[in-house]
N, C-alpha and C positions, 0 to 999 in steps of 0.2 A: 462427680461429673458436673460440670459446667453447662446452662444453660443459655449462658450469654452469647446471642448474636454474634456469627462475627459481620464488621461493616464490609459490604463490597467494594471489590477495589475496581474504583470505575475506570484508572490505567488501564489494565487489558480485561475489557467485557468480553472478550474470545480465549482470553489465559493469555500469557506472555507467549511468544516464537519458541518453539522446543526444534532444533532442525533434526528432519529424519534420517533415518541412518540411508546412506546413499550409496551403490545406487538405487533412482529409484526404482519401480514396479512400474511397467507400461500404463496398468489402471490406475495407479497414481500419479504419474504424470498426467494423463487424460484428466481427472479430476483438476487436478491445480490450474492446468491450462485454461480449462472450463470457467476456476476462479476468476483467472486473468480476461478471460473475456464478456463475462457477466458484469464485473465492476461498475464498468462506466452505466447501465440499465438500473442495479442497484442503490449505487451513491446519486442519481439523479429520482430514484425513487424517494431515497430518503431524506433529500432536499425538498421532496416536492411540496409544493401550500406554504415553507416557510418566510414570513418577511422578513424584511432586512433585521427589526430589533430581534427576532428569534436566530438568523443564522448567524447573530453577535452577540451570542450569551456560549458561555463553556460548557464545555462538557462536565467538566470539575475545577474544584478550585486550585486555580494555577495551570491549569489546561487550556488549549487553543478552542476556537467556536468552529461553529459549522462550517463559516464563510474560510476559515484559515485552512481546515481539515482540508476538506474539498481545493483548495489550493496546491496544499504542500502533497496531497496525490498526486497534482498535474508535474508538480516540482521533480519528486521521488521518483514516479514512473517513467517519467521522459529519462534521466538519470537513469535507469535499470534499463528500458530499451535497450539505450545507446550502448550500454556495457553490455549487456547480453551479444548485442553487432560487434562489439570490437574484441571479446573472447574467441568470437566466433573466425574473426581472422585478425587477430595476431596473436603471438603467443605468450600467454601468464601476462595481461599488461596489465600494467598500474593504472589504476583510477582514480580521481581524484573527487576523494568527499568534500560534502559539501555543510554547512553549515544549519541545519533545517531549523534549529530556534531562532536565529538569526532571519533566514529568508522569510520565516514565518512572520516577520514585526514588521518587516517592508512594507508601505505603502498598497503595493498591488495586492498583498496576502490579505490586509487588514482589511481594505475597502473596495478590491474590485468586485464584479457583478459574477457568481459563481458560475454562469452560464459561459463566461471566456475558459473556463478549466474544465468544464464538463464537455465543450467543445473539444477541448485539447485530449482531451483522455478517451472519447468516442474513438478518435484517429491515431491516435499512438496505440493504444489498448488493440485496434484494426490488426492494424501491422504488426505489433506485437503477436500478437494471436497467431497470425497467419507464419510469421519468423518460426515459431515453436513448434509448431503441428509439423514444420514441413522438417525436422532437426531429425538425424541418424542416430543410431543408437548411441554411436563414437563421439557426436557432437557432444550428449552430455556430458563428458568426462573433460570437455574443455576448463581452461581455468582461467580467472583475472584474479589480481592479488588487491586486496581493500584494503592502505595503510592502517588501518582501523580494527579490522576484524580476521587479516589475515586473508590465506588463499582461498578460494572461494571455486567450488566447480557450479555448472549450469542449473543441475540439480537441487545443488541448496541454494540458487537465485531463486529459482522457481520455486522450491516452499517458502522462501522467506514472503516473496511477494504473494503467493496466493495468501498467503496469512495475515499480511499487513495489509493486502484488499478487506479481506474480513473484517479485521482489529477496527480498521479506522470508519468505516460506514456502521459498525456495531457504535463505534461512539457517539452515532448520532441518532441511531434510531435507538438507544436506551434511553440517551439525553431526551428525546420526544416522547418515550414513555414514561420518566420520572415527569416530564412536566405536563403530560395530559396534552400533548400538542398531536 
């Protein structure tokens, strides 16, 4: 038997997305929802006290910083809003992805003031919130189709995203506990 460590894989400090078998359970949708509306309180927690040299260090090597994180959630969820609205009235539509390593190296990801996308994620995450809560049962079973990932119903948007709230504000409050910050 083997006593060697194994190293943590600082990728997913919440485990990779497992989506759950759908549909879901009214308490679990409650829950995710709940994820979805905590976010923006949480990631502004986990930013809080850092300066600019800390929220421009990675997570890991070859990983985005704090400053980028906190970006490309404002990127991703405005993205997941708007597709959640448009399952919601029209049918099976195509969405179009987006590039997020890419948007991530843009100018605004790398250097803007985190407080433009904490803003942006307060107001979207809002409405978001309130879009969900008020959805019938029937709503969940809507679908959009993701060139990428295939058809996709309401239910596994909403684990995906309560998860990837988790995933990516965990990458910065471990990154703050590996560095004593």
């Amino acid at each position: 038997m083997s006593t060697q460590a194994v190293a943590p894989d600082f990728r997913y400090p919440v485990g990779p997305f497992k989506p759950e078998a759908t549909p879901l359970l009214d308490s679990q949708r409650a829950t995710m929802i709940q994820d979805i509306a905590d976010l923006p309180s949480k990631l502004r927690a986990a930013v809080a006290g850092l300066n600019d040299e800390q929220l421009d260090v990675p997570y890991r090597d070859g990983g985005w910083t704090p400053r980028q994180i906190v970006h490309h959630l404002a990127d991703s969820h405005s993205h997941s809003y708007l597709r959640t609205r448009f399952a919601l009235t029209e049918n099976n539509p195509t969405i179009v992805p987006y590039p997020e390593a890419v948007w991530a190296e843009l100018t605004d990801a790398k250097h803007a003031a985190v407080e433009l996308s904490l803003r942006m994620l307060e107001g979207i995450h809002g409405r978001w919130t309130m879009l969900l809560k008020s959805l019938k049962p029937e709503d969940w079973k809507r679908t959009l189709f993701h060139p990428e990932r295939g058809q996709l119903d309401l239910n596994t948007i909403l684990a995906l995203y309560s998860w990837h709230s988790k995933h990516h504000v965990a990458h910065i409050t471990e990154l703050r506990k590996r560095k004593g910050w």
